[in-house]
C-alpha positions as CSV (number, residue, x, y, z in Angstrom):
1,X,-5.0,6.6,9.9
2,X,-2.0,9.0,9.2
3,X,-0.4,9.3,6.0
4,X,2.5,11.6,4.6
5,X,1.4,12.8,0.7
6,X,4.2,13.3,-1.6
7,X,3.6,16.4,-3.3
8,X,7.2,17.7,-3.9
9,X,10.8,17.3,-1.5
10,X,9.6,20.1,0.2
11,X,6.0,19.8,0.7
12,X,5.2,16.3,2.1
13,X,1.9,16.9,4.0
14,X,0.3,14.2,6.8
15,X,-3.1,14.0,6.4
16,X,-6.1,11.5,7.8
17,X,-7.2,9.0,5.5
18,X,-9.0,5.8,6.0
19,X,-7.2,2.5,7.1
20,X,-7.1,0.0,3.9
21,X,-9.9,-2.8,3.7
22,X,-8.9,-6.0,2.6
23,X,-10.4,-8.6,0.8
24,X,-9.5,-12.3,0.0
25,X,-6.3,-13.3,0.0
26,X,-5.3,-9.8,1.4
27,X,-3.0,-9.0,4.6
28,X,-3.3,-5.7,6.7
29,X,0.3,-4.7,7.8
30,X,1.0,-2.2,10.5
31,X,4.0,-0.3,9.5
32,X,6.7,-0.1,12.3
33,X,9.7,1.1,9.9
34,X,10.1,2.7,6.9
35,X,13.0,3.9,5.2
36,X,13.2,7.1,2.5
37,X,15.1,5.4,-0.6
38,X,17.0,7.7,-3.0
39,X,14.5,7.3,-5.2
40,X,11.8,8.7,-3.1
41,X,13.7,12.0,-3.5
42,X,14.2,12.1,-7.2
43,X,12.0,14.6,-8.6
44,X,11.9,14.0,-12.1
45,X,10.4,10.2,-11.1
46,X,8.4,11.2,-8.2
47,X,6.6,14.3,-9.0
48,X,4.1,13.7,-12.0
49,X,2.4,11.2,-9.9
50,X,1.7,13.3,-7.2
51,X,0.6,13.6,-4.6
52,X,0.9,10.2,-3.5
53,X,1.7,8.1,-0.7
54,X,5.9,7.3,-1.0
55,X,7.7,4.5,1.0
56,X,8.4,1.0,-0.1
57,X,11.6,-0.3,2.2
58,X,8.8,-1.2,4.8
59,X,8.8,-3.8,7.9
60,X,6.2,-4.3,10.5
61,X,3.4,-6.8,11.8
62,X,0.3,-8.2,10.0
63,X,-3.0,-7.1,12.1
64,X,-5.4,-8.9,9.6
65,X,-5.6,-11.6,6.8
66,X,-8.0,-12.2,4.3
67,X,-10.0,-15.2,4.1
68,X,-7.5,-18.3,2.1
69,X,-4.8,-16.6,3.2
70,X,-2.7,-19.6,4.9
71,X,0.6,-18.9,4.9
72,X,0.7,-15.9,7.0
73,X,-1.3,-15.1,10.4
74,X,-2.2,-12.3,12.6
75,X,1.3,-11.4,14.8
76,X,3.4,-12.7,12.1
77,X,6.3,-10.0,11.8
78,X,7.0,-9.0,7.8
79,X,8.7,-7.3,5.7
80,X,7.0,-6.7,2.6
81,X,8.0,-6.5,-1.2
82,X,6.3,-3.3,-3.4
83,X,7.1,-5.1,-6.9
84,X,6.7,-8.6,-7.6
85,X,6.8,-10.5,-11.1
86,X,4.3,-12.2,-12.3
87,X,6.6,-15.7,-13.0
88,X,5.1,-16.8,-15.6
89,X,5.7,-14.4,-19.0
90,X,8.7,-15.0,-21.3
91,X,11.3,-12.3,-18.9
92,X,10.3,-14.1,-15.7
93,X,11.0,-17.5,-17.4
94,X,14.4,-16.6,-18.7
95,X,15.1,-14.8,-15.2
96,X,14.3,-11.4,-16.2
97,X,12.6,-10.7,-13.2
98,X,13.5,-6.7,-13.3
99,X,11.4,-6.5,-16.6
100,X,8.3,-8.3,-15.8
101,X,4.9,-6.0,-16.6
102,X,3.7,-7.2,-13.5
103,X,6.3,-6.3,-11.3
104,X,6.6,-2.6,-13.0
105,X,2.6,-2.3,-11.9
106,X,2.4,-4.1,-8.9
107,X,2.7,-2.4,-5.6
108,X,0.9,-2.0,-1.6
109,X,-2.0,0.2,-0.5
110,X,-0.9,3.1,-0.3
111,X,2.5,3.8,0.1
112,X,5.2,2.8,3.2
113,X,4.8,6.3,4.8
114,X,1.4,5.8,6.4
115,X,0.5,3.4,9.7
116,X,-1.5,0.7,7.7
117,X,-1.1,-0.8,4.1
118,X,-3.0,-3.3,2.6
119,X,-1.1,-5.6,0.5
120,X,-2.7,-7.7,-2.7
121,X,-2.8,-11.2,-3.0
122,X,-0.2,-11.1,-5.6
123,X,2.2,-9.5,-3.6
124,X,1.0,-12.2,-0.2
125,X,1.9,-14.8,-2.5
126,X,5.4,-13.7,-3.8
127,X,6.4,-10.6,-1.7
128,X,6.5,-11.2,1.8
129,X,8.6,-12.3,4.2
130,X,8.7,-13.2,7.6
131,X,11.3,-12.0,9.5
132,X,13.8,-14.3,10.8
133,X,13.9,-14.6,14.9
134,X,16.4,-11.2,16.8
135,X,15.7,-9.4,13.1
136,X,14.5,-5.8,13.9
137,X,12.2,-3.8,12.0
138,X,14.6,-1.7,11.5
139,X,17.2,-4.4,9.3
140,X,13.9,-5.9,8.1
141,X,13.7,-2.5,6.0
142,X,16.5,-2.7,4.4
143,X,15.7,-6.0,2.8
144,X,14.4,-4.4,-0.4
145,X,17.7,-1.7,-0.4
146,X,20.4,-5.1,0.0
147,X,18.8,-7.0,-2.7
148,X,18.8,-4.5,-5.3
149,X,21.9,-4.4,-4.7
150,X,22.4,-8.5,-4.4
151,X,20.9,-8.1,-8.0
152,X,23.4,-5.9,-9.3
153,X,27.0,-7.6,-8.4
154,X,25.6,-10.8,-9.2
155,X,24.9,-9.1,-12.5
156,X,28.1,-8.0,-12.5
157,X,30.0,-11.9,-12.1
158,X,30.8,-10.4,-8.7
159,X,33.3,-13.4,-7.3
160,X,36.1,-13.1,-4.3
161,X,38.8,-11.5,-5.1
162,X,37.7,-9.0,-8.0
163,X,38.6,-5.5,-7.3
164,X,35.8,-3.2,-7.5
165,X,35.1,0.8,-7.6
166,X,32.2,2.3,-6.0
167,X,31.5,6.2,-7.2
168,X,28.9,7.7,-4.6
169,X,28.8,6.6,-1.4
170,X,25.4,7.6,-0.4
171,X,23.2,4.9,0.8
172,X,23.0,2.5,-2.5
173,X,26.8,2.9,-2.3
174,X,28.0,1.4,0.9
175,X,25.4,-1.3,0.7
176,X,27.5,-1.7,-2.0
177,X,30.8,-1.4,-0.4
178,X,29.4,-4.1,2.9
179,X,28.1,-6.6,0.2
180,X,31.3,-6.6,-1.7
181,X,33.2,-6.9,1.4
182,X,30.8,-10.1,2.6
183,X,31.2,-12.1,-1.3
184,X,35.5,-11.6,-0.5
185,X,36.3,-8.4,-3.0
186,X,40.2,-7.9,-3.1
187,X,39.9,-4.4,-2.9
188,X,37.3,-2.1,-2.6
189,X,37.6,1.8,-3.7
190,X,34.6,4.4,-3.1
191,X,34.6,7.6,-4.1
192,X,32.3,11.1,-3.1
193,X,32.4,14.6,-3.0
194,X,31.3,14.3,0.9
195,X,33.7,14.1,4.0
196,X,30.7,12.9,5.3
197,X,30.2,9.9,3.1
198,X,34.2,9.1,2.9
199,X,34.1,8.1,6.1
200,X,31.1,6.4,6.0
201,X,32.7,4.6,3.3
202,X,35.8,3.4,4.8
203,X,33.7,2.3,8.1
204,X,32.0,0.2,5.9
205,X,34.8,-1.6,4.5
206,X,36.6,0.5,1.7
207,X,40.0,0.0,1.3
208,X,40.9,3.2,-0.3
209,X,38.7,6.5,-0.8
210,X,39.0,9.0,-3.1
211,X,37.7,12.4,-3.3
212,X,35.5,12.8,-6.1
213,X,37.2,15.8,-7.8
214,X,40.9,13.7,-7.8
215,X,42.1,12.1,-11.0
216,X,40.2,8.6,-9.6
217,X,41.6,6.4,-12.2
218,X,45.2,8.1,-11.5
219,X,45.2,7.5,-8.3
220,X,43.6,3.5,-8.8
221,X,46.6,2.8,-10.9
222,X,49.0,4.4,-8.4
223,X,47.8,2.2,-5.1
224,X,46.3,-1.1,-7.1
225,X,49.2,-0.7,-10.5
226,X,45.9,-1.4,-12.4
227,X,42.0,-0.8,-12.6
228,X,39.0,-2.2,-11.0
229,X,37.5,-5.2,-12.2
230,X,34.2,-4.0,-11.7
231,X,32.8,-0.3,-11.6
232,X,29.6,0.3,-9.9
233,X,27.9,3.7,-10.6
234,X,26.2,5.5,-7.9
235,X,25.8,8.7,-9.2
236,X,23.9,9.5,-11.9
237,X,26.1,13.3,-12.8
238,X,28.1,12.8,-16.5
239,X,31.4,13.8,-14.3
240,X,30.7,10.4,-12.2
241,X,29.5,8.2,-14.7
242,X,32.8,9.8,-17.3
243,X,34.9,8.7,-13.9
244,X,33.6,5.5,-13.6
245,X,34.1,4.1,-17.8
246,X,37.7,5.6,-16.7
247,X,38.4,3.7,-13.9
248,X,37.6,0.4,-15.1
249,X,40.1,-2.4,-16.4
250,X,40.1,-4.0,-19.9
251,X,37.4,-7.1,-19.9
252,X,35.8,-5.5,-16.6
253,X,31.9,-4.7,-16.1
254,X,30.9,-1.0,-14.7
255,X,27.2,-1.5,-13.5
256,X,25.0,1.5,-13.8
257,X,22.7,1.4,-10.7
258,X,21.8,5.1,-10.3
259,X,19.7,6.1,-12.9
260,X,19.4,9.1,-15.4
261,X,16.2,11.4,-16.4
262,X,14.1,10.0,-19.0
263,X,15.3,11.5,-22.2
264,X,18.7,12.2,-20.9
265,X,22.1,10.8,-22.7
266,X,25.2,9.0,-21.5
267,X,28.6,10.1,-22.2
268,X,29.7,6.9,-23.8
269,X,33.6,6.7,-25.2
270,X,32.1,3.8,-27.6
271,X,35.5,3.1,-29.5
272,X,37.5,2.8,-25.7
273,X,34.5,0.8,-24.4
274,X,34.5,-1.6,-27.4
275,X,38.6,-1.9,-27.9
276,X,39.0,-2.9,-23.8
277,X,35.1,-5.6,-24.2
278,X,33.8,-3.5,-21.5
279,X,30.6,-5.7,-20.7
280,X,27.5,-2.5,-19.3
281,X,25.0,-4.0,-17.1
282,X,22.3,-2.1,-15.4
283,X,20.4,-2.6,-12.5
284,X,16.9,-1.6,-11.4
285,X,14.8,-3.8,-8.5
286,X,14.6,-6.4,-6.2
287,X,12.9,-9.5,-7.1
288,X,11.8,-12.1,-4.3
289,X,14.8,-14.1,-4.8
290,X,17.1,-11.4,-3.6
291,X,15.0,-10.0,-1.0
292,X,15.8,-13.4,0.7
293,X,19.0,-13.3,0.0
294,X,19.0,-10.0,1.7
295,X,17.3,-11.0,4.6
296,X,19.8,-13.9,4.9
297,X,22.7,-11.8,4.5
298,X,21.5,-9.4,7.1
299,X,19.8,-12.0,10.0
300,X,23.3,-13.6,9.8
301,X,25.6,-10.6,10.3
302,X,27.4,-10.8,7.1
303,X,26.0,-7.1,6.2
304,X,25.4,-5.1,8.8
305,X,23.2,-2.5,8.6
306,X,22.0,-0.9,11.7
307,X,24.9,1.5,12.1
308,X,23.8,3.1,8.7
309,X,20.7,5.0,10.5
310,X,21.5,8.6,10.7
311,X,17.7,10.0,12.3
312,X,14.8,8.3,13.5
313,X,11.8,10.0,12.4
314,X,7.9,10.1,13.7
315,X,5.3,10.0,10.4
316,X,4.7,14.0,11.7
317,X,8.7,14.3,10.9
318,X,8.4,13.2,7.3
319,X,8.8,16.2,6.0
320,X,12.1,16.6,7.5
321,X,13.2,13.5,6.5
322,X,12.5,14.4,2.8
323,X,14.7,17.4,3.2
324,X,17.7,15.7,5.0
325,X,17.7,12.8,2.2
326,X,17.7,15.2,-0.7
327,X,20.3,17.6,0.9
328,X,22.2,14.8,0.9
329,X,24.8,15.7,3.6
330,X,25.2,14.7,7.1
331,X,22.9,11.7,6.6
332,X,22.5,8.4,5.4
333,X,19.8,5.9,6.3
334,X,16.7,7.9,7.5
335,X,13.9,5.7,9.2
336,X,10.1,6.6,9.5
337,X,8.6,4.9,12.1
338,X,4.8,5.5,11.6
339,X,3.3,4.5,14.7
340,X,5.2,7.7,16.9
């Protein structure tokens, strides 16, 4: 079969490689969608583990099962988690999901970008889902994308009616924006230092947007006479993330969902953030129970996410999808579809 090999953003190579074999308790999924994350395009995270096999927002149909498997068949159409927990240790217990060893190591054969992946027992057990009846491939991908992001502003005490800022409205960021549009937000206010994304933004349900190099908080005070309840970072720069502990109100929460280097620091007003009870949260994952939640959110129209696809790429285009989601500018969604 035909995979794409991560070597670096700009040198993502197809090459033949053998389809997966299964064994017991196993499932063979062909790959109809698969979308390039934000992630997948962070060098610093991606590149000492190349070359490698990227690609887990995946949706297609199951072509084989291994013997025991019984609640899945041949024809079944999926979508397919990469991490699941292992339910049992003392974080899955207390419904740390996001912390689980298992879920950190767990993970399909060999990557979304490829035609075939076999996918573990494990993962057949707790990480796949059937796709509800009208759902495309194409919204079944964005399953894992929406419930990271389900996990987060339920992290945050999301609730109707809060007010909440989104800086960076790339693709994590008007999920965002649609999801706290569907749980009843009073007012939602993105930010960017893209046109591009603006508009994006305000199609998706912002209220107001903001150029990223205004005075944000400024102008939040000016159109809301206060700040936002809840901050939700989407850019991982100091000038976004000093923006964002700004632009929050005394006792709100400012969620940090785009992540930092290993090693790097965060510019922290400690004193302001302890004086206002500013609660941090982070967010990293999407554990089974929000990948449903996803799902539901999506099959029943409450997040829309079709219109969000900017290109439609062949597994021989890969390479170009790379480029377009790390130039970050005239796109937004990009979907691979490995059997073109």
């Amino acid at each position: 079969m035909r995979a794409a090999f991560y070597y670096n953003n700009k040198d993502v190579r197809l090459q033949e490689v053998p389809v997966p074999k299964i064994k017991d308790g196993e499932v063979l999924v062909k790959i109809e969608a698969s979308g390039i994350c934000g992630s997948d395009v962070m060098e610093w995270y991606r590149i000492k583990k190349a070359p490698l096999v990227l690609g887990h927002e995946i949706a297609g149909t199951i072509v084989e099962t291994g013997a025991g498997v019984k609640k899945f068949k041949t024809g079944d159409r999926v979508t397919v988690a990469h991490h699941v927990p292992c339910n049992t240790c003392r974080y899955c217990l207390s419904g740390n999901f996001s912390v689980c060893d298992t879920l950190r190591t767990a993970n399909f054969d060999p990557g979304g970008f490829c035609e075939f992946v076999r996918v573990p027992e494990l993962n057949v057990d707790r990480g796949v889902f059937t796709l509800p009846d009208g759902m495309t491939f194409e919204e079944g991908s964005f399953s894992e994308p929406l419930g990271c992001v389900v996990r987060g502003l339920r992290a945050c005490g999301m609730s109707p009616g809060k007010t909440v800022l989104v800086i960076g409205s790339g693709m994590s960021g008007l999920l965002q924006i649609r999801l706290a549009k569907a749980l009843g937000a009073g007012a939602i206010i993105a930010t960017d230092v893209n046109d591009f994304r603006l508009t994006a933004a305000k199609k998706s349900g912002a209220d107001i947007t903001i150029k990223a190099a205004e005075d944000v908080p400024a102008v939040i005070r000016k159109k809301l006479g206060r700040l936002a309840d809840i901050v939700v970072i989407c850019a991982a720069r100091d000038s976004a993330i000093g923006q964002g502990l700004k632009s929050v109100d005394r006792a709100g929460v400012v969620q940090f969902f785009a992540p930092k280097g290993p090693g790097e620091t965060y510019p922290l007003p400690m004193f302001d953030l302890w004086r206002d009870n500013i609660t941090l949260v982070n967010s990293y994952a999407s554990p089974p129970a929000d990948t449903r939640t996803a799902l539901d959110l999506i099959a029943s129209k409450r997040v829309v996410v079709t219109d969000l696809i900017t290109h439609r790429l062949g597994l021989g285009e890969a390479q170009l999808g790379f480029k377009l989601a790390a130039e970050a500018g005239d796109s937004l969604k990009i979907i691979i579809e490995p059997q073109r």
